[in-house]
C-alpha positions as CSV (number, residue, x, y, z in Angstrom):
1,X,-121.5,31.9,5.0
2,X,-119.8,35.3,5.5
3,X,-116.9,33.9,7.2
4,X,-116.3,32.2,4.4
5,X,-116.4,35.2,2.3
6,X,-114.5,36.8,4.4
7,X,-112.1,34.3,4.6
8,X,-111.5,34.1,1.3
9,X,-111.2,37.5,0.7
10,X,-108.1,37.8,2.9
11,X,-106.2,34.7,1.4
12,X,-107.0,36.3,-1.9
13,X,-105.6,39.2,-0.7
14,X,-102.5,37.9,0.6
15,X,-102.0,35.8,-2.4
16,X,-102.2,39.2,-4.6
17,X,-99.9,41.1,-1.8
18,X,-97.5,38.1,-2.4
19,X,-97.6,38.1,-6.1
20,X,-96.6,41.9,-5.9
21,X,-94.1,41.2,-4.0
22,X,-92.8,38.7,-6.3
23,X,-92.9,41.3,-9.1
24,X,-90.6,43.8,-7.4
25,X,-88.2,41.4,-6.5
26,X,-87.6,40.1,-10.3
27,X,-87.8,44.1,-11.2
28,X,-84.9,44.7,-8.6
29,X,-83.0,41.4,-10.0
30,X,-83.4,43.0,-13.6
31,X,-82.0,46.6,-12.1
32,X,-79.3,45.3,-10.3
33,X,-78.3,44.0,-13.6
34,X,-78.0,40.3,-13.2
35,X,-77.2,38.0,-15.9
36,X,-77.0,34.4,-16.7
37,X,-76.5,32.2,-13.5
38,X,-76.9,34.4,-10.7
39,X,-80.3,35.5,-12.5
40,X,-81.1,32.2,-13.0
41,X,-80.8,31.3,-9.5
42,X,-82.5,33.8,-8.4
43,X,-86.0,33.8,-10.7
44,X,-86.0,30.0,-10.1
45,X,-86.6,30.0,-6.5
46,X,-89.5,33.2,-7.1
47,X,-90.9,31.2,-9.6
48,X,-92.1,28.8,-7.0
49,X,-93.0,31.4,-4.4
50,X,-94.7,33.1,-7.3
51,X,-96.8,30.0,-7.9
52,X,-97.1,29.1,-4.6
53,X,-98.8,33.0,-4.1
54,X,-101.0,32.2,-7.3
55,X,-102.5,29.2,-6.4
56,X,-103.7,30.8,-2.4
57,X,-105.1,33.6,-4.8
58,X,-106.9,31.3,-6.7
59,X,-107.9,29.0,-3.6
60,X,-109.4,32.4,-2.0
61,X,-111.2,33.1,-4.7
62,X,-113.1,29.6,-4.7
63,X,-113.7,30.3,-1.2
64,X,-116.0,33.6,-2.3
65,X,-117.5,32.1,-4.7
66,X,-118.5,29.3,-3.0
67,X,-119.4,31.6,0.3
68,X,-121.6,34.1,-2.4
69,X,-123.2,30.5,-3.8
70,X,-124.0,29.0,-0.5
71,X,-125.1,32.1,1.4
């Protein structure tokens, strides 16, 4: 059952290293002072990498637990 700790641990990780990632690239958007459309455009397709990134977070997570549970 470790591997599946440890397994989970790095898709958590990756998930939260994506999310991160997510954040800076809205916090760039808002600096390089987008508005309306163009911002639009551009939080719509991170909104779906951001919950794509949330839910491998979350499936990690289930994976420890499950792994701490079992073993």
């Amino acid at each position: 059952m470790a591997a599946l700790i440890w397994i989970g641990a790095g898709l958590t990780l990756a998930g939260l290293a994506a999310l991160a990632w997510c954040i800076l690239v809205a916090l760039r958007a808002r600096r390089a002072g987008l508005e309306g459309p163009a911002m639009e455009a551009r939080l719509r397709r991170l909104v779906a990498l951001n919950l794509g990134a949330l839910a491998v977070s979350a499936i990690g997570l289930m994976l420890v637990v499950t792994g701490v549970i079992l073993g």
